[in-house]
Backbone as CSV, one residue per row, in Angstrom:
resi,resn,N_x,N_y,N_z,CA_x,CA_y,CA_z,C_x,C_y,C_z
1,UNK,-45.806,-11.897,-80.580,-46.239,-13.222,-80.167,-45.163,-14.239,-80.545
2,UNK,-44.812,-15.188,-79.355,-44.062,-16.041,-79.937,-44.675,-17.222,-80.299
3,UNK,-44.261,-17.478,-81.343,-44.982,-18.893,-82.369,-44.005,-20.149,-82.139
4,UNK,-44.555,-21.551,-81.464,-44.007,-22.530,-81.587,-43.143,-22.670,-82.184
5,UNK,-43.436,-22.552,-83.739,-42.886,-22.489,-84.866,-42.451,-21.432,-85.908
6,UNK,-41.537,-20.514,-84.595,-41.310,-19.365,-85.007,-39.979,-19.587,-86.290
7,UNK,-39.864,-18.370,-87.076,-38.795,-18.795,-88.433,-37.392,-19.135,-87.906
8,UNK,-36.895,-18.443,-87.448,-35.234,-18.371,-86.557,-34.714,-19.873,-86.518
9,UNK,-34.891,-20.270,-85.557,-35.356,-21.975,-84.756,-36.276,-22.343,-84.319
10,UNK,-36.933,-23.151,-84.340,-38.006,-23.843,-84.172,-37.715,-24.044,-82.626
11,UNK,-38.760,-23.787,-81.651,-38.575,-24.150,-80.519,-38.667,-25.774,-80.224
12,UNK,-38.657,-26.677,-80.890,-38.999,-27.752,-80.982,-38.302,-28.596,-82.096
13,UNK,-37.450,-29.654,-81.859,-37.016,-30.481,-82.741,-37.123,-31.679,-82.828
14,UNK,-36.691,-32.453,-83.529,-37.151,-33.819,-83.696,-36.129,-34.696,-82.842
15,UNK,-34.888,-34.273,-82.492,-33.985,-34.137,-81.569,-34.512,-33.984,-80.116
16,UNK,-35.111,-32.635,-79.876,-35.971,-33.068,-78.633,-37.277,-33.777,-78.520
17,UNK,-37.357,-34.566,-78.888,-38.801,-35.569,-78.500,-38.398,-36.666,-78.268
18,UNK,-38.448,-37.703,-76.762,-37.859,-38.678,-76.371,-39.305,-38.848,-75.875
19,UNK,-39.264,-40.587,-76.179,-40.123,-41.597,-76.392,-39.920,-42.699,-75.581
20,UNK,-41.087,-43.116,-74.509,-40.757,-44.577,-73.651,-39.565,-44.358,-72.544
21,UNK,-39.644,-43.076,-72.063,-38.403,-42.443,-70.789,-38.817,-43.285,-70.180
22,UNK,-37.986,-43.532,-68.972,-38.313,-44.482,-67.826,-37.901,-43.237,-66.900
23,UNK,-38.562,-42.905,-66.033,-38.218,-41.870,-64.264,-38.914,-42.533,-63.282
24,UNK,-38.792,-42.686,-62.414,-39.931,-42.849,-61.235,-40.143,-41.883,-60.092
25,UNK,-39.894,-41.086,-60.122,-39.895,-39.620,-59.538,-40.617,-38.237,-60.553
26,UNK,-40.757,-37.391,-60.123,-41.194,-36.453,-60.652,-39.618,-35.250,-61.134
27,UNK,-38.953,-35.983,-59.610,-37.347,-35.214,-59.478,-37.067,-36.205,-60.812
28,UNK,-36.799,-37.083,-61.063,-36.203,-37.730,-62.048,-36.827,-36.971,-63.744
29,UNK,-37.744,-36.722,-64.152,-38.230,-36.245,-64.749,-38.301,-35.404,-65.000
30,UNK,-38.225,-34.361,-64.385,-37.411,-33.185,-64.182,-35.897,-33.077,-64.439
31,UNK,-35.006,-33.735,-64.162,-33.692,-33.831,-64.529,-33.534,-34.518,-65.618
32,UNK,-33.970,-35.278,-66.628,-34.298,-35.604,-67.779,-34.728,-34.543,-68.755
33,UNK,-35.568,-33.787,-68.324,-36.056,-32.617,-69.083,-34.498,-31.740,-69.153
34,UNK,-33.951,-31.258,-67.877,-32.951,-30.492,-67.544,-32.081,-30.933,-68.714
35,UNK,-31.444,-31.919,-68.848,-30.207,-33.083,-69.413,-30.776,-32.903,-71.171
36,UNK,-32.043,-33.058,-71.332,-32.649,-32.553,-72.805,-32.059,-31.290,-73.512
37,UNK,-32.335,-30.454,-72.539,-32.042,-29.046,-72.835,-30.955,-28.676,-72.847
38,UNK,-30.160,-29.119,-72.058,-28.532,-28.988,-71.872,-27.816,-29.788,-73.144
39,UNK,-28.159,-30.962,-73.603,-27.435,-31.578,-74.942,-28.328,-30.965,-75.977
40,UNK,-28.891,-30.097,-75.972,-29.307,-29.623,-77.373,-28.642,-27.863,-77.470
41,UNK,-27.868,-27.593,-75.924,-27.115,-26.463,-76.022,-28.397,-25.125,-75.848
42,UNK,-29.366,-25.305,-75.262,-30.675,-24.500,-75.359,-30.120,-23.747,-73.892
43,UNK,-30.048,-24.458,-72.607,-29.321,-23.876,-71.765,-28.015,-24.177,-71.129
44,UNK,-27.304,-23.292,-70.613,-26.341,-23.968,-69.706,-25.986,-24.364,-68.739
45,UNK,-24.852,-25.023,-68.175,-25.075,-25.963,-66.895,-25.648,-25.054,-65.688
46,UNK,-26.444,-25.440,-64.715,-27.272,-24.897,-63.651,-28.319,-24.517,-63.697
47,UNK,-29.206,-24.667,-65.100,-30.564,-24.851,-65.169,-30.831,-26.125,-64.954
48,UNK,-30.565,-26.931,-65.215,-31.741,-28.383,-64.621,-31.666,-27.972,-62.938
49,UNK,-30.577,-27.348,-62.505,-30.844,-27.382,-61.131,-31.802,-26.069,-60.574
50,UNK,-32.549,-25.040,-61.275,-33.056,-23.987,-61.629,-34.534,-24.443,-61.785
51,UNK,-34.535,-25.893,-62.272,-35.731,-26.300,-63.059,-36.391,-27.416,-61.933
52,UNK,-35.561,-27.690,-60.756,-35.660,-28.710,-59.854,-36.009,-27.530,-58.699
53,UNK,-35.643,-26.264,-58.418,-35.850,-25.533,-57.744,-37.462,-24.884,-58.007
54,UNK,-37.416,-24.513,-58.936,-38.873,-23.846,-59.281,-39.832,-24.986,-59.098
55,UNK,-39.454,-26.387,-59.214,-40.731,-27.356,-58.774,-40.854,-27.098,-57.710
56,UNK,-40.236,-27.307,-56.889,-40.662,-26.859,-54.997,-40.998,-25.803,-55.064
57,UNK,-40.902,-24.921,-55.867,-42.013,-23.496,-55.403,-43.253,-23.534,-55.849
58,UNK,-43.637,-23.913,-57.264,-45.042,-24.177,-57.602,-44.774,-25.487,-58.806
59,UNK,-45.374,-26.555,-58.234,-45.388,-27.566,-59.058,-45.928,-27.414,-60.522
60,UNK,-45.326,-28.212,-61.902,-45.675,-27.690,-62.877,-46.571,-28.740,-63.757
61,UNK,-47.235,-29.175,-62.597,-47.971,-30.308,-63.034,-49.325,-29.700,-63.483
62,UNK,-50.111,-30.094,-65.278,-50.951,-29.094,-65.624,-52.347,-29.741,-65.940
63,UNK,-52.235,-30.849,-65.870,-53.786,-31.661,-65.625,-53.737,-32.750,-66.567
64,UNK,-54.333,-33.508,-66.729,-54.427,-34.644,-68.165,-52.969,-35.607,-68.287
65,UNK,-52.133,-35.483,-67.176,-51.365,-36.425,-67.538,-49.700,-35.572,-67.925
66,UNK,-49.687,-34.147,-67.822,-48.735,-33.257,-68.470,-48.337,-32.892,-67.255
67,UNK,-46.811,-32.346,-67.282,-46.406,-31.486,-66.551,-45.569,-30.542,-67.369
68,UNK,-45.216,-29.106,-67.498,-44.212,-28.680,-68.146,-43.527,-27.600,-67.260
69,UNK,-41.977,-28.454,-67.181,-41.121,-27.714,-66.131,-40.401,-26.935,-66.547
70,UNK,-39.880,-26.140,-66.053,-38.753,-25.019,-66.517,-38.125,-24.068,-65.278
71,UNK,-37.851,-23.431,-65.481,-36.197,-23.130,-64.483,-36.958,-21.324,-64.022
72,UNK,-36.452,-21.529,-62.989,-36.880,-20.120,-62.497,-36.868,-19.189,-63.009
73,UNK,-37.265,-17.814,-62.473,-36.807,-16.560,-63.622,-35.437,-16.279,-63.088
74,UNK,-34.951,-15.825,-62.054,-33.509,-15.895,-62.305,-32.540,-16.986,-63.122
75,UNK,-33.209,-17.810,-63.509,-32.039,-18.916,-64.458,-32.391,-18.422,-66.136
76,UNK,-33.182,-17.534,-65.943,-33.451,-17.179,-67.745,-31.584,-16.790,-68.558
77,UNK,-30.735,-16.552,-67.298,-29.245,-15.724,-67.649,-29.034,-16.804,-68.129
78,UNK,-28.973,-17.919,-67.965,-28.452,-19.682,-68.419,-29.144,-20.272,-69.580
79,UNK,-30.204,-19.358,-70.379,-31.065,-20.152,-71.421,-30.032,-19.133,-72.511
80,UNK,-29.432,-20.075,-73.621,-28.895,-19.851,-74.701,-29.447,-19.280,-75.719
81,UNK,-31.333,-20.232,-75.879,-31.856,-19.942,-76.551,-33.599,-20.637,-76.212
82,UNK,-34.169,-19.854,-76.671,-35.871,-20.545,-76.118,-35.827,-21.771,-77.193
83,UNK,-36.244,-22.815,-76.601,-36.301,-24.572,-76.516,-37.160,-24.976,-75.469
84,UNK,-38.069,-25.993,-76.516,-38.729,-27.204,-75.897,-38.307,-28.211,-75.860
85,UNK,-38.790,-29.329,-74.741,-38.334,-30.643,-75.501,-39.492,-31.888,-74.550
86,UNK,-39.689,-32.434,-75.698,-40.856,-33.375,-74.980,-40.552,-34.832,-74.327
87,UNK,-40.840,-35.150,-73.307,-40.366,-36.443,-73.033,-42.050,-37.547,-73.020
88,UNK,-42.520,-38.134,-73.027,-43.042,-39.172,-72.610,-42.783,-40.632,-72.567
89,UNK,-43.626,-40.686,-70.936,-42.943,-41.807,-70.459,-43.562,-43.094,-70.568
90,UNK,-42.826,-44.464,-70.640,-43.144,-45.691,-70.847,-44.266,-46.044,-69.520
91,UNK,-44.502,-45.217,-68.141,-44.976,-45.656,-67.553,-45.508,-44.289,-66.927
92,UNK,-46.840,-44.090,-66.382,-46.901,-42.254,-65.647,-46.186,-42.327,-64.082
93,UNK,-45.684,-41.140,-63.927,-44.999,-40.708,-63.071,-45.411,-40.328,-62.298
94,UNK,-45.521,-40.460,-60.519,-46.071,-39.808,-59.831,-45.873,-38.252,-59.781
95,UNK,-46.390,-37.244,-59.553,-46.800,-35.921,-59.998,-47.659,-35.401,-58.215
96,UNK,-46.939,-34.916,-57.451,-47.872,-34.956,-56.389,-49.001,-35.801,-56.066
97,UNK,-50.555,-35.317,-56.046,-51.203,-36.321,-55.862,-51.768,-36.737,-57.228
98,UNK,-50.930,-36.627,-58.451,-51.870,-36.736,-60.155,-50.409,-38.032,-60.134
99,UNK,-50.735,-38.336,-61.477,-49.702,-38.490,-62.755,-49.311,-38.372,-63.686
100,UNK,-47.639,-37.971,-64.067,-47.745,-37.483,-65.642,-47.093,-38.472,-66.722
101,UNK,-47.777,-38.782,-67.792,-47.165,-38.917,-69.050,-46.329,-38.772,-69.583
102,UNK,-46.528,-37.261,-69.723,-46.178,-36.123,-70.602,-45.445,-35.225,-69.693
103,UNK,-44.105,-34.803,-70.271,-43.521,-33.707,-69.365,-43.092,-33.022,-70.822
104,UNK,-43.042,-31.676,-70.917,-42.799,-30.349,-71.655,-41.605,-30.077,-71.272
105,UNK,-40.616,-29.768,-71.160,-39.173,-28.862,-70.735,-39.592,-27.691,-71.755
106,UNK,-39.208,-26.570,-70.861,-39.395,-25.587,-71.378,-38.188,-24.528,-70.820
107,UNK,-37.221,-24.046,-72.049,-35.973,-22.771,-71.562,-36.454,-21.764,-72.621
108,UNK,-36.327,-20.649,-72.105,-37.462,-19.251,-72.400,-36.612,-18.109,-71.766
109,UNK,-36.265,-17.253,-72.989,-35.914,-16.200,-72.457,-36.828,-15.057,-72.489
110,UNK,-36.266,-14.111,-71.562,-37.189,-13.052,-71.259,-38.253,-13.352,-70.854
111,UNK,-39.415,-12.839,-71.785,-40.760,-12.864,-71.748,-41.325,-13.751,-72.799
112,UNK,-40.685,-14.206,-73.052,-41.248,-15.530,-74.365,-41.866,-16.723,-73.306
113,UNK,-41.509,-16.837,-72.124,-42.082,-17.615,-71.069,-43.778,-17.794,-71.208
114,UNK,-44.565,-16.918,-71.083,-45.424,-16.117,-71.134,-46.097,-17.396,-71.958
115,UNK,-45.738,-16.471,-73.457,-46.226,-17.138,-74.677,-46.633,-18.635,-75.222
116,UNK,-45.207,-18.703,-74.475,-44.894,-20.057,-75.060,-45.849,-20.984,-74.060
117,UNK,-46.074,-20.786,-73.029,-46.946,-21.200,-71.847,-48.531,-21.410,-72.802
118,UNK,-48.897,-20.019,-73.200,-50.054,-19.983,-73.519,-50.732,-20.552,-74.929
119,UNK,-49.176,-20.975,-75.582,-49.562,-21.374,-76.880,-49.746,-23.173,-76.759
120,UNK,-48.730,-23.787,-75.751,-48.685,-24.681,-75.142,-50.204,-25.133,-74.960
121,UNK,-50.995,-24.627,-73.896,-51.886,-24.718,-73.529,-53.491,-24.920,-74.636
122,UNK,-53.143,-23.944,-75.109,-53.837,-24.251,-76.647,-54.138,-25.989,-77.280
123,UNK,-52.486,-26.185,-76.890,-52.639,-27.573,-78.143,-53.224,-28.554,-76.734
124,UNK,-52.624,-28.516,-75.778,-52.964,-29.307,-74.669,-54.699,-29.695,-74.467
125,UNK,-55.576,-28.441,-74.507,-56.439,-28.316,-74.517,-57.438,-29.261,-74.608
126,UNK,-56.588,-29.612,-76.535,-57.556,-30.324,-77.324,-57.479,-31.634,-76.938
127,UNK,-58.748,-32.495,-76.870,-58.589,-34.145,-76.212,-57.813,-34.551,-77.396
128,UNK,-58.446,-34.266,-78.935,-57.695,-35.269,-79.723,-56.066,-34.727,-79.775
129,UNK,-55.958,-34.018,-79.963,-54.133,-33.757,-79.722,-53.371,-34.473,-79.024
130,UNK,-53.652,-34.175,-77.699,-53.773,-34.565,-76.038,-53.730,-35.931,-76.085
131,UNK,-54.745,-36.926,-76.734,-54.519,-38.266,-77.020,-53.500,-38.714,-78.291
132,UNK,-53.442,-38.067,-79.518,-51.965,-38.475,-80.370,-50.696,-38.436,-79.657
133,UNK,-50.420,-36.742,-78.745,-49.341,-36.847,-78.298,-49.175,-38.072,-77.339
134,UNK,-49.888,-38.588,-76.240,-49.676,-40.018,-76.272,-49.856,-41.067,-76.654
135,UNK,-50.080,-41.626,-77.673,-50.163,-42.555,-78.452,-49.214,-42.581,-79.482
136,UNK,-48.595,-41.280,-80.286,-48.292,-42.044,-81.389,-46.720,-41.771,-80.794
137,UNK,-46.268,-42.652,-81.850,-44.684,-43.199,-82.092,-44.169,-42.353,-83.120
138,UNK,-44.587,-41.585,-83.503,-43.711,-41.004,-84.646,-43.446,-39.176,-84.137
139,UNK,-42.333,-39.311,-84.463,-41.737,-38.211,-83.836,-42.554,-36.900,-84.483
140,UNK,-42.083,-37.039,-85.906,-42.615,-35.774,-86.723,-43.867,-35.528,-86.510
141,UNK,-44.671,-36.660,-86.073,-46.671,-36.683,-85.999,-46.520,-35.399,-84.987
142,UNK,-45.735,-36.136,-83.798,-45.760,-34.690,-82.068,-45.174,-33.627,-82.518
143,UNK,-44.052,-33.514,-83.398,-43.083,-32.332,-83.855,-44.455,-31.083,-84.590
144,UNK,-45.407,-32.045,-85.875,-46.538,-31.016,-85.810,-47.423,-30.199,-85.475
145,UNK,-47.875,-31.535,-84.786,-49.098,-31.139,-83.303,-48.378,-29.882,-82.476
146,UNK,-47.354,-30.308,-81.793,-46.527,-29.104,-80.542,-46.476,-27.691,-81.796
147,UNK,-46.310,-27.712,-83.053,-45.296,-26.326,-83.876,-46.843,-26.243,-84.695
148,UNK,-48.015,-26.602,-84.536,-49.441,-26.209,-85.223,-49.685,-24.638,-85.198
149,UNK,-49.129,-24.773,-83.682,-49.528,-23.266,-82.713,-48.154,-22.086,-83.078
């Protein structure tokens, strides 16, 4: 099982959690996520464009205001290392016919995809979580909540 807060690296840093993004696209938000992952060295160049592709195949928009995108399975060759990174935005984003908040970036190798999906989902779940991760301002508060699981 892979754990949020597995020992190695933490799929999650305080480094990736960006606060008050501005996108007005869903494409924009998506390439923000991409640009996350790429300056934290998690993947390399041609996943954000991997991660813009897999939206046109099945949107990764997941209900409540979230979307969490990530890069096809052929772009797993381009993930360095499995990394999250959270963005929320100063304003919600159109999302097909929803809107999101909250966008997840997610680079996953192998089969850690899977996991990390399902552990995700877990914290999402919960309303009160679900409402800190948007509300609060403090990085380390979301860095807990996301690495609980």
């Amino acid at each position: 099982m892979v754990l949020l807060s597995r020992m190695v690296k933490p799929l999650l840093s305080l480094e990736g959690i960006h606060l008050g993004a501005t996108a007005s696209t869903k494409e924009e938000a998506v390439a923000l996520c991409g640009k996350a992952l790429l300056e934290l060295g998690a993947v390399q160049n041609g996943y954000a464009e991997a991660m813009q592709a897999r939206e046109k195949i099945f949107p990764s928009y997941m209900g409540n205001g979230v979307s969490i995108p990530h890069g096809t399975d052929e772009a797993r060759s381009l993930v360095n290392f499995g990394q999250l990174v959270f963005i929320r935005f100063a304003s919600p984003i159109p999302w097909g016919d929803e809107s999101a908040t909250i966008c997840i970036g997610i680079a996953a190798q192998e089969d850690e995809h899977g996991e990390i999906l399902g552990n995700l989902a877990e914290v999402l779940i919960d309303e009160i979580q679900l409402q800190k991760l948007n509300q609060s301002n403090d990085k380390e508060e979301i860095l807990r909540i996301l690495l609980a699981n």
